[in-house]
C-alpha positions in Angstrom: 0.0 0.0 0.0 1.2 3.3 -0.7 0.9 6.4 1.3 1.2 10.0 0.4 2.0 12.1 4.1 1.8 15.6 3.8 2.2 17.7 7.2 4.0 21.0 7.8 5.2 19.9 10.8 8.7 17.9 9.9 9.5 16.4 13.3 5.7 15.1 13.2 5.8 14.2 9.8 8.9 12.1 10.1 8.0 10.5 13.6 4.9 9.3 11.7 6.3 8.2 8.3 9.0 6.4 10.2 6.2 3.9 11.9 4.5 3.8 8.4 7.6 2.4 7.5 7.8 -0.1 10.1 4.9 -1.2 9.9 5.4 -1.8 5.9 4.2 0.6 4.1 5.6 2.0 1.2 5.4 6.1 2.0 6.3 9.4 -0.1 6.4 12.6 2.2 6.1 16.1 1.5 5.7 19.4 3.5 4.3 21.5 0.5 0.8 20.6 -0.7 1.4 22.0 -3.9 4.5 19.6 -3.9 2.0 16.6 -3.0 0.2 17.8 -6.2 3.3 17.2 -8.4 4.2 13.7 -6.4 1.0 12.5 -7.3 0.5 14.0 -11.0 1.1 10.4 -12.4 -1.3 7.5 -11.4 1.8 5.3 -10.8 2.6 4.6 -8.6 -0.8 4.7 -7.2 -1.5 6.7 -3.8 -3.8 4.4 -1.7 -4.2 6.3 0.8 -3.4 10.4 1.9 -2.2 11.3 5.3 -3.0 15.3 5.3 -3.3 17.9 7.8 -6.6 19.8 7.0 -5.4 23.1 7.3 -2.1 24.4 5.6 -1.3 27.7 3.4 -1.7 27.7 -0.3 -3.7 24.4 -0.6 -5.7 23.0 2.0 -6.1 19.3 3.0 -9.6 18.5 1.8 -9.0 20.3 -1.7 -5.6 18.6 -1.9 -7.6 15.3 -1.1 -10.3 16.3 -3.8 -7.6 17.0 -7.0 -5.4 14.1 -5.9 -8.3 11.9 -6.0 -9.2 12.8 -9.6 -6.2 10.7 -10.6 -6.1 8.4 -7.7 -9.3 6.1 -7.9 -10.5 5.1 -4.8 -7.9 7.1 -2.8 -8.7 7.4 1.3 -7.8 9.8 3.1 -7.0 10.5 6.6 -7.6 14.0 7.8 -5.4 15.2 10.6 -5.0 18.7 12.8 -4.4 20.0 15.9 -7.9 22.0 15.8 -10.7 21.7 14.1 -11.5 25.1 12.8 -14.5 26.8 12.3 -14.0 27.0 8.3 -13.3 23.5 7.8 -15.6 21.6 5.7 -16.9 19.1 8.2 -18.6 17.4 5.3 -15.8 16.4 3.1 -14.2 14.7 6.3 -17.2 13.2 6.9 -17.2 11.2 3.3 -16.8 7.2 2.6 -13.3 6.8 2.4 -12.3 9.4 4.9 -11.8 9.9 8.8 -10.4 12.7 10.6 -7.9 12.2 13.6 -7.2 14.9 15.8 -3.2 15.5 17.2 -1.7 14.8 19.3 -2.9 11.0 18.7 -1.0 8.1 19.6 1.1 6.0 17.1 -1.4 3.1 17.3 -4.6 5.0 17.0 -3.4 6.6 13.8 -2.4 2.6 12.5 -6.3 1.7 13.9 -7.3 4.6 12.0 -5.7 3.2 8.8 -7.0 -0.2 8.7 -10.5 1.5 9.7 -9.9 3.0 6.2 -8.8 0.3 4.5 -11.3 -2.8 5.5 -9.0 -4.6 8.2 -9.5 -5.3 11.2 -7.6 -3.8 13.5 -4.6 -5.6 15.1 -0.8 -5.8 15.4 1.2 -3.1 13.4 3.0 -6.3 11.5 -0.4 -7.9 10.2 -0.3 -8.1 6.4 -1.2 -5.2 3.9 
């Protein structure tokens, strides 16, 4: 499975992408959402899945999510922030294929979260992909 992280935060972005890793999954990172845009311009590799904090400057989360999924059928996405701010779009978080986790979370709760997405149930960080 391959995972797209994008997070302005590079100490959270890289604690995170390193138990991605770990936990065997094939993960491109970026702290530019218009840099995600170019990562996932191409269809292959397929993105699976989108890791994105909702609110960032020049492209938010949930529009990133919408443009990449236009090449990326079936892409999930898991929303992340600190707050949930008024100006969100609670109802694009809210969509099939899409859950929001809110920071700080704990490394296990964001791996429950991704097999949520995915159709697994959840269990032990090694369990098959």
């Amino acid at each position: 499975m391959n995972i797209l992280v994008v997070d302005v935060d590079g100490a959270f972005r890289g604690g995170l992408c390193d138990l991605l890793r770990r936990s065997g999954y094939a993960v491109r990172e970026t702290g530019d959402p218009v840099e995600a845009l170019r990562l996932g311009e191409r269809p292959d590799p397929p993105i699976h899945l989108l890791l994105t904090e909702v609110l960032m400057s020049r492209l938010g989360g949930i529009e990133l999510a919408e443009r990449l999924s236009t090449r990326h059928r079936g892409l999930k996405v898991l929303y992340v922030s600190t707050a949930m701010d008024r100006f969100v779009r609670r109802d694009a978080i809210g969509e099939a294929g899409s859950v929001y986790l809110q920071k700080p979370f704990p490394p296990e709760e964001c791996l429950r979260k991704i097999f949520e997405l995915i159709g697994l149930p959840a269990g032990p960080a090694g369990s098959s992909r």
